[in-house]
MINU-479194 format. One record per residue (C-alpha): residue number from 1; residue in three letters; chain; x, y, z. Coordinates in steps of 0.5 Angstrom, whole numbers. Last residue first. Layout:
% MINU-479194
+-----+------+------+-------+-------+-------+
: pos : code : unit :    xx :    yy :    zz :
+-----+------+------+-------+-------+-------+
: NUM :  ALA :    A :     X :     Y :     Z :
...
+-----+------+------+-------+-------+-------+
***
This chain:
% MINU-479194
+-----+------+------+-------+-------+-------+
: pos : code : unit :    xx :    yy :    zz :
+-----+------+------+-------+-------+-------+
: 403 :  UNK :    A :   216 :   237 :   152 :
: 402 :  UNK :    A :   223 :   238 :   155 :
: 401 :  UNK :    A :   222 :   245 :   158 :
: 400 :  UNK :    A :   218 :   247 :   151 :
: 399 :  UNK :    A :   219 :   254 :   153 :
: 398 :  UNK :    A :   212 :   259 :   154 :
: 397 :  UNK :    A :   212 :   265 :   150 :
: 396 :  UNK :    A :   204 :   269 :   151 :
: 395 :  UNK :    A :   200 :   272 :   148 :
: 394 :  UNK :    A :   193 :   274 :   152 :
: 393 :  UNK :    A :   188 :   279 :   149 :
: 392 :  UNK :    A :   181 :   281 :   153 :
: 391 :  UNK :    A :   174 :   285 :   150 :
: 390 :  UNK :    A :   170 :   287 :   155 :
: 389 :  UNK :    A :   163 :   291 :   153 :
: 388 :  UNK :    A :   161 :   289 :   146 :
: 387 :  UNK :    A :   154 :   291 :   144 :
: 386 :  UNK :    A :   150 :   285 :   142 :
: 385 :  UNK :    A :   144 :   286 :   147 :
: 384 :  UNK :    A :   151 :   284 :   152 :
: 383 :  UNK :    A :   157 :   283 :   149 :
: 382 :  UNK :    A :   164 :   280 :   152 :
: 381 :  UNK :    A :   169 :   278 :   148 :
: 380 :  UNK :    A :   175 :   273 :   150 :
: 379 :  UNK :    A :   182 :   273 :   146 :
: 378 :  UNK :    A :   188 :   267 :   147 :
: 377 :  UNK :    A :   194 :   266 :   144 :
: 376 :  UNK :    A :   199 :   261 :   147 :
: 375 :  UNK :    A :   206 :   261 :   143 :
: 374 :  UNK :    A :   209 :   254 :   144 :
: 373 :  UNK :    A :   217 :   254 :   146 :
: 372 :  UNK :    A :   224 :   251 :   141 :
: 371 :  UNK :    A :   222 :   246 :   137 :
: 370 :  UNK :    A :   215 :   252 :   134 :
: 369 :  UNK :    A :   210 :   255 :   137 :
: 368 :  UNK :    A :   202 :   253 :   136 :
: 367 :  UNK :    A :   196 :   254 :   141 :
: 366 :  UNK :    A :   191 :   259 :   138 :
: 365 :  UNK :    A :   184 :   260 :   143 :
: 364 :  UNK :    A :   178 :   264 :   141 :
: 363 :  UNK :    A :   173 :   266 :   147 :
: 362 :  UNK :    A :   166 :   268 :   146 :
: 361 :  UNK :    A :   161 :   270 :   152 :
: 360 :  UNK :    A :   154 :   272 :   151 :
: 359 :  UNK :    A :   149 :   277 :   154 :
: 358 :  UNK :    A :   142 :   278 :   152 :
: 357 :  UNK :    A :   135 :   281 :   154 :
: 356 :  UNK :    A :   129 :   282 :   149 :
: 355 :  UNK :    A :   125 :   278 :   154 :
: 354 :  UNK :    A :   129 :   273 :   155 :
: 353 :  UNK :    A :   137 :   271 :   153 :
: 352 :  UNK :    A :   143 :   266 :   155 :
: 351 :  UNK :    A :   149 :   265 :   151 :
: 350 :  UNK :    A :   156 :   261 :   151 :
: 349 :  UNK :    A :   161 :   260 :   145 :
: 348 :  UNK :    A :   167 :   257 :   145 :
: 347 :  UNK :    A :   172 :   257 :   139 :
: 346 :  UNK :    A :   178 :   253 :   139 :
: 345 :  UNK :    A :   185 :   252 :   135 :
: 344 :  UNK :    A :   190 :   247 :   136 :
: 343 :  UNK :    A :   197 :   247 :   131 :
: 342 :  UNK :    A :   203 :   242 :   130 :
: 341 :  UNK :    A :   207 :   245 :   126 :
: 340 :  UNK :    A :   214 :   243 :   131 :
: 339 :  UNK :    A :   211 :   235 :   129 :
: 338 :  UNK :    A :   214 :   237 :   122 :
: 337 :  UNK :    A :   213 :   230 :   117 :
: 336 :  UNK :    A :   206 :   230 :   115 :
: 335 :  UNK :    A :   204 :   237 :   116 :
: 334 :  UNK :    A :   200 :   239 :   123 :
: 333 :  UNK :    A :   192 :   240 :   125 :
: 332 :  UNK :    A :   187 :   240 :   130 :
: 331 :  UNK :    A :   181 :   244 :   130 :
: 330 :  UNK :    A :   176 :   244 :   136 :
: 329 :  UNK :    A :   169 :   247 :   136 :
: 328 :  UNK :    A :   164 :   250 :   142 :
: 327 :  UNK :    A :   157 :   252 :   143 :
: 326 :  UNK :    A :   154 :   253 :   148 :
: 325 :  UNK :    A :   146 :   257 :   148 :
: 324 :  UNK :    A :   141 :   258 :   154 :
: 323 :  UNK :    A :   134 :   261 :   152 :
: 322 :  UNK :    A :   131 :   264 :   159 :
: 321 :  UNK :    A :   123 :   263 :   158 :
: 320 :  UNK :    A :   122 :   262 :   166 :
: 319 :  UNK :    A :   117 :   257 :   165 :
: 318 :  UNK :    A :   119 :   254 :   158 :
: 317 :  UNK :    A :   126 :   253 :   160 :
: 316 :  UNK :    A :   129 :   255 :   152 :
: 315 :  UNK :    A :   134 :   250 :   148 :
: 314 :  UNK :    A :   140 :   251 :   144 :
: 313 :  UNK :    A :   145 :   246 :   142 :
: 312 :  UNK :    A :   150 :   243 :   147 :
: 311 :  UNK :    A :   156 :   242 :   141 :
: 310 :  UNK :    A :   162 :   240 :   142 :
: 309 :  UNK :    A :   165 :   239 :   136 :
: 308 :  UNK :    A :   172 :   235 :   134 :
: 307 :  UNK :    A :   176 :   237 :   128 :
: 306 :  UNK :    A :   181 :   233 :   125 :
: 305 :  UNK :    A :   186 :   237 :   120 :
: 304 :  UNK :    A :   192 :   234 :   116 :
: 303 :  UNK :    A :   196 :   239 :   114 :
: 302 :  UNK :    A :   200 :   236 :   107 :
: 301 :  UNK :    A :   199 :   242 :   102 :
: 300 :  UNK :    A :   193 :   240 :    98 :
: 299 :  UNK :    A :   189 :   238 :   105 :
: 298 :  UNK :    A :   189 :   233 :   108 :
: 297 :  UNK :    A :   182 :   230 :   112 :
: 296 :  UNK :    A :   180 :   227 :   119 :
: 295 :  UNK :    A :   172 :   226 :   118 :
: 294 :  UNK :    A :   170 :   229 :   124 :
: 293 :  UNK :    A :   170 :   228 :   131 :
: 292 :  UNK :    A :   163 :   228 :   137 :
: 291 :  UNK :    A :   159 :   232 :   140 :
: 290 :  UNK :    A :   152 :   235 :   138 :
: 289 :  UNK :    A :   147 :   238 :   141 :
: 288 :  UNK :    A :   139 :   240 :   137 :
: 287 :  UNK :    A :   138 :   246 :   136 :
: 286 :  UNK :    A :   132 :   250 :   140 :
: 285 :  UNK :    A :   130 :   244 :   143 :
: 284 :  UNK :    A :   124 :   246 :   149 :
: 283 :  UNK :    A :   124 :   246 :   157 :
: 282 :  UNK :    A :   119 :   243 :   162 :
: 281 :  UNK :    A :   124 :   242 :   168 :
: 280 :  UNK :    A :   126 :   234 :   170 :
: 279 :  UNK :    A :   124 :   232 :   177 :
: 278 :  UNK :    A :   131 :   233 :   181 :
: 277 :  UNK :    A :   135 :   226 :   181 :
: 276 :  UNK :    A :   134 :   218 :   183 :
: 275 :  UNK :    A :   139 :   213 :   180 :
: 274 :  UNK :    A :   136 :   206 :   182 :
: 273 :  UNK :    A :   138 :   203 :   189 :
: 272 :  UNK :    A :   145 :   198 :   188 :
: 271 :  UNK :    A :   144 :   191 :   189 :
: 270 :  UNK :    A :   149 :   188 :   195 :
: 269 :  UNK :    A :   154 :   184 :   193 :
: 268 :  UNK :    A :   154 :   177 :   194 :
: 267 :  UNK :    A :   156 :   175 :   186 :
: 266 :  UNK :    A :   162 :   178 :   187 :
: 265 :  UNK :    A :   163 :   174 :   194 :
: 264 :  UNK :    A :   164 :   168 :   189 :
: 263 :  UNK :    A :   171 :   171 :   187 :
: 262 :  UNK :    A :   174 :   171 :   180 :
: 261 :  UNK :    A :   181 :   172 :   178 :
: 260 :  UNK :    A :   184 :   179 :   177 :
: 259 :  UNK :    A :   189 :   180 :   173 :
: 258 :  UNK :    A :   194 :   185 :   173 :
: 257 :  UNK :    A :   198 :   185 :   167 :
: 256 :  UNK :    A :   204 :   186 :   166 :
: 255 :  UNK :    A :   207 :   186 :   160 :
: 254 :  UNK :    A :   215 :   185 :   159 :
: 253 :  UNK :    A :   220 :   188 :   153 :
: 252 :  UNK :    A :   227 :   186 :   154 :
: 251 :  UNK :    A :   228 :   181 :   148 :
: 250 :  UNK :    A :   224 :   186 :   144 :
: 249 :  UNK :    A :   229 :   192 :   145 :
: 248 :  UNK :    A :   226 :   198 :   142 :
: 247 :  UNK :    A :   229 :   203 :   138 :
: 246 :  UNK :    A :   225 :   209 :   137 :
: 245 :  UNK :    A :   225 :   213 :   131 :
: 244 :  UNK :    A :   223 :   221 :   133 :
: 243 :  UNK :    A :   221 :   227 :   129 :
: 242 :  UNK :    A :   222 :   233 :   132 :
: 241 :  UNK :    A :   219 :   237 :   137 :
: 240 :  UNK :    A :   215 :   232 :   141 :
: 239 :  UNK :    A :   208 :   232 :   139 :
: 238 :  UNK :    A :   203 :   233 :   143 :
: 237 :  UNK :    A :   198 :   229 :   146 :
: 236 :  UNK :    A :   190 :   227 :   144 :
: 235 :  UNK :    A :   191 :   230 :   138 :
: 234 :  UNK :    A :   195 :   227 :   136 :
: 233 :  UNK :    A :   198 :   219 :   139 :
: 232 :  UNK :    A :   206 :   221 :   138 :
: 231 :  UNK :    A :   211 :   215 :   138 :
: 230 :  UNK :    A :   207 :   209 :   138 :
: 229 :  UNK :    A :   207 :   202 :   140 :
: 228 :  UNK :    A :   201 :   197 :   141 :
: 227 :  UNK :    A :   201 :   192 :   145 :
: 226 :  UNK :    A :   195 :   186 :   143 :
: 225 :  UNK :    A :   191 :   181 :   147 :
: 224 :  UNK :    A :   187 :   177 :   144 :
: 223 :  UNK :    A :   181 :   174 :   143 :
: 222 :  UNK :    A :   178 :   167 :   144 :
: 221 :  UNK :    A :   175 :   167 :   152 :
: 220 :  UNK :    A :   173 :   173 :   153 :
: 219 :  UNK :    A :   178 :   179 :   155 :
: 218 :  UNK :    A :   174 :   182 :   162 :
: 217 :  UNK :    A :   177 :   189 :   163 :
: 216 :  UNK :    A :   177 :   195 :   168 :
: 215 :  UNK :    A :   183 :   201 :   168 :
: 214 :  UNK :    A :   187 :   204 :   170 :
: 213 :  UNK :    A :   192 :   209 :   165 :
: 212 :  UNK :    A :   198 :   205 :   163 :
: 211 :  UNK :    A :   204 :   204 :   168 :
: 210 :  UNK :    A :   210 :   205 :   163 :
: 209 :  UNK :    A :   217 :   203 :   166 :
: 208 :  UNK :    A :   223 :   205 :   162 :
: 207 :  UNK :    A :   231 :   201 :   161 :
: 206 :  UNK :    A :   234 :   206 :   157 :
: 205 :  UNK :    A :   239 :   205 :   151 :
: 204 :  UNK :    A :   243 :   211 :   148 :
: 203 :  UNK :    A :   243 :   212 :   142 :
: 202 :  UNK :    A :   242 :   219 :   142 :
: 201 :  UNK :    A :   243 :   222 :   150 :
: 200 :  UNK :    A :   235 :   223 :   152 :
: 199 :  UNK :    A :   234 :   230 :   155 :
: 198 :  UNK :    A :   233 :   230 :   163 :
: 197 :  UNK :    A :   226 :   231 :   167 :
: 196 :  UNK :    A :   228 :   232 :   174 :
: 195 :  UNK :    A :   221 :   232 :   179 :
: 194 :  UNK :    A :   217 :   228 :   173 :
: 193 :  UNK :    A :   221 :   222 :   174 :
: 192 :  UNK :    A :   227 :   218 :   172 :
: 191 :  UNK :    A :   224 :   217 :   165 :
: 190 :  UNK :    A :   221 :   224 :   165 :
: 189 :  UNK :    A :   225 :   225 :   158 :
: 188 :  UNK :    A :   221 :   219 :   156 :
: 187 :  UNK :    A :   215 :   223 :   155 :
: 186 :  UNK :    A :   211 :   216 :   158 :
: 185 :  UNK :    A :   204 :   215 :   155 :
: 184 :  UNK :    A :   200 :   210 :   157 :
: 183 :  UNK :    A :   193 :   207 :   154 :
: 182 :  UNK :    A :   187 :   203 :   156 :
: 181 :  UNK :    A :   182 :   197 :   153 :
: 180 :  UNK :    A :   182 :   200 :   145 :
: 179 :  UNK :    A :   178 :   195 :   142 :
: 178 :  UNK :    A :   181 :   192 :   136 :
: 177 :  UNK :    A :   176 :   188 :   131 :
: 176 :  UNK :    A :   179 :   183 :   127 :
: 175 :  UNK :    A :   174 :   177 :   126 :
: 174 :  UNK :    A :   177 :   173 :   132 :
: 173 :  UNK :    A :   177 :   180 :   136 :
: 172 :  UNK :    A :   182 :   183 :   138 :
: 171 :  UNK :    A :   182 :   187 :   145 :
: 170 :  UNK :    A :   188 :   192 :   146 :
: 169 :  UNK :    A :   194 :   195 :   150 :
: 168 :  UNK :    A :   196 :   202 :   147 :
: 167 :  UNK :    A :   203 :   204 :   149 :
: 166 :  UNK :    A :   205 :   211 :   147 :
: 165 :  UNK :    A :   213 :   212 :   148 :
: 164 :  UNK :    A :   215 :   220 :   148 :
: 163 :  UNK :    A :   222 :   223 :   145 :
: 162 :  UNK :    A :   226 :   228 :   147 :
: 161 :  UNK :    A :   234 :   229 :   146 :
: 160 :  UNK :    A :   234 :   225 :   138 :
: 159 :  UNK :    A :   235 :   219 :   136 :
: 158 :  UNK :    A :   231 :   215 :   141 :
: 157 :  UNK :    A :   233 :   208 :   144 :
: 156 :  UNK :    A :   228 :   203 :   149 :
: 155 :  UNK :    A :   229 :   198 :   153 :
: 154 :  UNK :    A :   223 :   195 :   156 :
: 153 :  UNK :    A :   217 :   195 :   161 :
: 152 :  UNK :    A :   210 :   196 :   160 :
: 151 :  UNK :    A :   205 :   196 :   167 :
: 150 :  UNK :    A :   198 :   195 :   166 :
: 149 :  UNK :    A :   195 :   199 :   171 :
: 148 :  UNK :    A :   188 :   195 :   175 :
: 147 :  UNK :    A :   184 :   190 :   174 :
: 146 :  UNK :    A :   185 :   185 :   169 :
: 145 :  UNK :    A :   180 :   179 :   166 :
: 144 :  UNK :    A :   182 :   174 :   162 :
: 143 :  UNK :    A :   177 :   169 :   159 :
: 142 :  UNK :    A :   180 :   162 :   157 :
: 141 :  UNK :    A :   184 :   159 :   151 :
: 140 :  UNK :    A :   186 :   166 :   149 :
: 139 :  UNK :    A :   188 :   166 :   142 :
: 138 :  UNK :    A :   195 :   167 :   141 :
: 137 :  UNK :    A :   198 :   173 :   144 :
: 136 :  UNK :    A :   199 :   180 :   140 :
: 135 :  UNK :    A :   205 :   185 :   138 :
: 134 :  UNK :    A :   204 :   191 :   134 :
: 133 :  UNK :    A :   208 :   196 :   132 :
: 132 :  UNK :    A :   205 :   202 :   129 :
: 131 :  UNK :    A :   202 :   204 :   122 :
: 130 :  UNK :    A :   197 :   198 :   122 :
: 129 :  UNK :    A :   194 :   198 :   130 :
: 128 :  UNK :    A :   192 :   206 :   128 :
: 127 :  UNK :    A :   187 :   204 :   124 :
: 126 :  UNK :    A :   186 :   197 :   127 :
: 125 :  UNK :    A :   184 :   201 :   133 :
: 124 :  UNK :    A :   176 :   201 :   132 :
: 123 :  UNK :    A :   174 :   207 :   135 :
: 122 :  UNK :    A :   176 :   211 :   141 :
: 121 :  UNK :    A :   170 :   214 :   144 :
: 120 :  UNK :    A :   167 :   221 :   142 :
: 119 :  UNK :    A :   160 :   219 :   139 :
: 118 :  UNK :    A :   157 :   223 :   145 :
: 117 :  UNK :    A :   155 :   224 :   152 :
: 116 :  UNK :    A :   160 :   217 :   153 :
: 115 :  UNK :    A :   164 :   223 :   158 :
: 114 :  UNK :    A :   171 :   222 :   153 :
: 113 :  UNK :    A :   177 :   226 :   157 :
: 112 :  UNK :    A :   182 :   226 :   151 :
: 111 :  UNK :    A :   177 :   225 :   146 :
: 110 :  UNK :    A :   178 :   218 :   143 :
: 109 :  UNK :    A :   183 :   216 :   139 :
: 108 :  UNK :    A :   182 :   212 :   132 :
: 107 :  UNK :    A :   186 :   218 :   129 :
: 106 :  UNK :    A :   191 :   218 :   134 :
: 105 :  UNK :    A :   197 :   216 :   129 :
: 104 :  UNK :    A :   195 :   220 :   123 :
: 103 :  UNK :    A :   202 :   224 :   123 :
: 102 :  UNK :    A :   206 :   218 :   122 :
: 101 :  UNK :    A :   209 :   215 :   128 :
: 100 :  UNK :    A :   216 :   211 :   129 :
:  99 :  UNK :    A :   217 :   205 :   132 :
:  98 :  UNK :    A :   223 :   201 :   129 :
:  97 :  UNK :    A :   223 :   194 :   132 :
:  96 :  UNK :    A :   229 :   190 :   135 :
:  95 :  UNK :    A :   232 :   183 :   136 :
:  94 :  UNK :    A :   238 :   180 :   140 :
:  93 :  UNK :    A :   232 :   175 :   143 :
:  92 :  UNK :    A :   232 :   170 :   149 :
:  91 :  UNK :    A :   226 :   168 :   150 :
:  90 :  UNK :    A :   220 :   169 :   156 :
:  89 :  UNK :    A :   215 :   165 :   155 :
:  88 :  UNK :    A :   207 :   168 :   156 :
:  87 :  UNK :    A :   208 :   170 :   149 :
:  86 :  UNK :    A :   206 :   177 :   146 :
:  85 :  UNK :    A :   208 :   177 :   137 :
:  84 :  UNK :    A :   213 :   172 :   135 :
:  83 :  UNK :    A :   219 :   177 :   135 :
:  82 :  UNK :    A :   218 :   178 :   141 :
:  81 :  UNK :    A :   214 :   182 :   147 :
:  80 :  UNK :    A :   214 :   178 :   154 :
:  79 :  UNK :    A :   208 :   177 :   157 :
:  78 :  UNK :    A :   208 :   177 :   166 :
:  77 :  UNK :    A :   202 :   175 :   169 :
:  76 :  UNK :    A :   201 :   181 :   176 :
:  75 :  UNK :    A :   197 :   179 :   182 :
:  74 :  UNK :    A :   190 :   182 :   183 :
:  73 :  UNK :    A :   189 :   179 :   190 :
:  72 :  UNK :    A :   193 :   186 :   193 :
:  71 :  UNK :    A :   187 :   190 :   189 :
:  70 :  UNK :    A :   191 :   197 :   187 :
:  69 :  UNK :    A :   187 :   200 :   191 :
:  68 :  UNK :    A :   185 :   196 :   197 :
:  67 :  UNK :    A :   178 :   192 :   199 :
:  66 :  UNK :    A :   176 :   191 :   192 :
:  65 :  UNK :    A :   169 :   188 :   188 :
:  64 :  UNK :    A :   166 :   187 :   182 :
:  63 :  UNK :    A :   160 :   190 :   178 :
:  62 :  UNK :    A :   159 :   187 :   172 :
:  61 :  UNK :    A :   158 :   188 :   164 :
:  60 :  UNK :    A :   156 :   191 :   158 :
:  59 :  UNK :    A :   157 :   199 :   156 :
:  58 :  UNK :    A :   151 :   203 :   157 :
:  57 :  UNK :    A :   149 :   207 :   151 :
:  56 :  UNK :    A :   156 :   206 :   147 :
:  55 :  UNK :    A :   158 :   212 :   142 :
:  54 :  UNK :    A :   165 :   211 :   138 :
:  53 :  UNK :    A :   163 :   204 :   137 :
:  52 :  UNK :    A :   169 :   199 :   137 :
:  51 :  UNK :    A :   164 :   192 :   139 :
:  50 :  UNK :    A :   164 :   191 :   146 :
:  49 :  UNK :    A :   168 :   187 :   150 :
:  48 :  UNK :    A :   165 :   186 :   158 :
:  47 :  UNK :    A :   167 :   193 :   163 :
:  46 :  UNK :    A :   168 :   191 :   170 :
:  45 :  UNK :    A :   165 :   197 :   174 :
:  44 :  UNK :    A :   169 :   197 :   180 :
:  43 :  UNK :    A :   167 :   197 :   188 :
:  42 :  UNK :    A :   171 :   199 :   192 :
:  41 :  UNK :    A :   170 :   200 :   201 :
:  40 :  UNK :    A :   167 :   192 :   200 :
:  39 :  UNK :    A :   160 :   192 :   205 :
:  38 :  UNK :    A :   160 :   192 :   212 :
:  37 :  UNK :    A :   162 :   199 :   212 :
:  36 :  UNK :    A :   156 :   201 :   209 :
:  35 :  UNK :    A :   151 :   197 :   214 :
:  34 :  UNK :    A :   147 :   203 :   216 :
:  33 :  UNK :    A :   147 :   203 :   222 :
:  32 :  UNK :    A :   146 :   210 :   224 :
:  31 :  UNK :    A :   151 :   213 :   228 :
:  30 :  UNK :    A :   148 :   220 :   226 :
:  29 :  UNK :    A :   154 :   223 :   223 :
:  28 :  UNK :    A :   159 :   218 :   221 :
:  27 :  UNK :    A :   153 :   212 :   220 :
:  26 :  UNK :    A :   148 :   217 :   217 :
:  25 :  UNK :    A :   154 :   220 :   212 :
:  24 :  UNK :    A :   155 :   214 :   209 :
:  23 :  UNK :    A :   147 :   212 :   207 :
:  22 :  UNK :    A :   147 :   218 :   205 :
:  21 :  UNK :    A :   153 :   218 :   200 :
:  20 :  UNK :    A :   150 :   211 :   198 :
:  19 :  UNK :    A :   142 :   213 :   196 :
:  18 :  UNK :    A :   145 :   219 :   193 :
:  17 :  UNK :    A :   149 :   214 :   188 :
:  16 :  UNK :    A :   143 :   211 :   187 :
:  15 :  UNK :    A :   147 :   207 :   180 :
:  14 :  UNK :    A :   147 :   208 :   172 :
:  13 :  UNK :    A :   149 :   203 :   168 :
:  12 :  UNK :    A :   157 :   204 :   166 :
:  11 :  UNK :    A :   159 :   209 :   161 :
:  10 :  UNK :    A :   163 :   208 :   155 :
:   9 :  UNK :    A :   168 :   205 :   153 :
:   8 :  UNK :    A :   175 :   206 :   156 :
:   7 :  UNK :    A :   176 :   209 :   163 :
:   6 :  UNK :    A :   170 :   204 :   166 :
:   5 :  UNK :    A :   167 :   207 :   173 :
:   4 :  UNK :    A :   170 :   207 :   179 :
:   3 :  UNK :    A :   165 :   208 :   186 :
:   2 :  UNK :    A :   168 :   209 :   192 :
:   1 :  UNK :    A :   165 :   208 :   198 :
+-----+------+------+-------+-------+-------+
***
């Protein structure tokens, strides 16, 4: 049985996952009738609005089920971009839009791989909704729920040989509120495929198709959904090497949704047992961890800095007094105008001591470059009671191929 928990937003309830793996394999190892492959082989968290918070404890919604994946009874409903915002009608229009993205463009994002531990999901989009195109549907007259991939199509022209397409696809609230629901980003140089990437002809229009990220939402009757274009989304993505201005025909640009209408089986579904795990040890906070972004800032020169920590913090287990300690910080920067300056800097540190003993491990990492390849730039220390015993270094020239 698969179990598919929201990609945006925070983490679903906790469920008796290892009540589920046994009942598995006790029908396919012991031929036990255990009723599992009676039951939907999916079965979806079907994530309800919530406010944009960088940290939700359990995200609000319901479980639903699926027999395949993409669910064949989740047919597509098709919206169409124009100049009037995201229409259910098709219009003829010779209209176009400009999308290029400044450097703050991302600001809203979530860490790349959020785990819901932590102030690390996507917040408020509005902030990147006002410095990108945005295109909204009328208020909904009744809820709207999708599951599966949105699907953006459209033509689409860059002025230079390598560009990227981010589609964010929102929640809009009647007091304005956007919640990021998934995101796609398509290097556009892998148009025709990620096998053979080809550099753009300037000018020239092409027809692309973007599936955005799976995902599981319910739109509440009154809110609107938003599309959102971009051409950079840092630091979650890195940047093409110089700056881009897409044309995007919007006469040309169609939404798909995949909708998935309610079904009575979904009241029916078998409960999940309660979340069981090892008894907890008896330990003691040392320092207390931490996660999550920091204030984005520029400074004088034009860079702008995001930092995001990942802090495990530091705690003793009393009945064997061995202190564990992880530390780690991310610094993302570029100058405004100058995506080639991109640049990402971490730090790790992991340590472990007890009774006079100690060992720990630090690693340094500087990943930039310039239009043309990244220069990748690593150090690792080892030490042990505080003495250095290994000491590693890595500089490597990697060609942008296209990226």
């Amino acid at each position: 049985m698969g179990h598919c928990f929201p990609y945006e937003g925070g983490p679903g309830p906790l469920i008796g996952y290892l009540q589920e793996t046994l009942r598995w394999w006790d029908h396919w190892l012991k031929g036990r009738a255990t009723g599992v492959m009676d039951e939907p082989p999916i079965r979806v968290w079907m994530q309800e609005w919530e406010p944009p918070l960088a940290e939700i404890p359990v995200r609000r919604g319901r479980w639903v089920a699926a027999h395949a994946w993409p669910d064949p009874a989740a047919p597509g409903l098709d919206m169409w971009l124009g100049e009037q915002g995201l229409s259910r009608t098709r219009t003829a229009s010779n209209a176009a839009s400009s999308v290029a993205s400044p450097t703050v463009a991302g600001r809203a994002s979530s860490d790349w791989c959020p785990y819901g531990l932590g102030p690390d999901l996507a917040t408020d989009q509005r902030e990147d909704d006002a410095v990108a195109p945005v295109f909204d549907s009328e208020p909904l007259d009744r809820p709207l729920d999708i599951l599966g991939a949105p699907v953006l199509a459209i033509n689409v022209a860059a002025d230079r040989p390598v560009a990227q397409l981010v589609v964010r696809l929102c929640d809009v609230a009647p007091d304005g509120s956007s919640v990021r629901v998934t995101y796609g980003v398509l290097n556009l140089t892998h148009r025709g495929g990620h096998e053979r990437p080809e550099p753009l002809e300037p000018g020239r229009s092409y027809r692309v198709r973007l599936a955005l990220n799976d995902c599981a939402h319910a739109f509440p009757a009154g809110h609107r959904v938003r599309v959102a274009l971009g051409t950079s989304y840092w630091p979650v993505v890195w940047p093409a090497p110089e700056p881009v201005t897409l044309t995007v025909a919007l006469g040309s640009g169609s939404l798909t949704l995949p909708v998935r209408a309610p079904k009575a089986t979904d009241t029916t579904l078998a409960p999940f047992g309660p979340a069981e795990c090892a008894p907890e040890r008896a330990f003691t906070v040392l320092r207390a961890p931490t996660r999550g972004r920091q204030a984005l800032a520029a400074d004088a020169t034009g860079t702008t800095r995001l930092v995001s920590v990942r802090d495990r913090g530091r705690f003793r287990l009393d009945d064997i007094g061995l202190i564990h300690e992880g530390w780690g910080q991310g610094v993302h920067s570029f100058g405004e105008g100058d995506p080639a300056s991109a640049v990402t800097e971490t730090q790790r540190r992991v340590a472990y001591e007890r009774d006079g003993w100690s060992v720990r491990i630090e690693t340094r990492m500087r990943l930039g470059g310039d239009s043309t390849a990244f220069l990748l730039q690593a150090k690792l220390d080892a030490f042990e009671s505080d003495a250095k015993v290994f000491t590693g270094t890595w500089d490597e020239v990697i060609p942008r191929c296209g990226v």
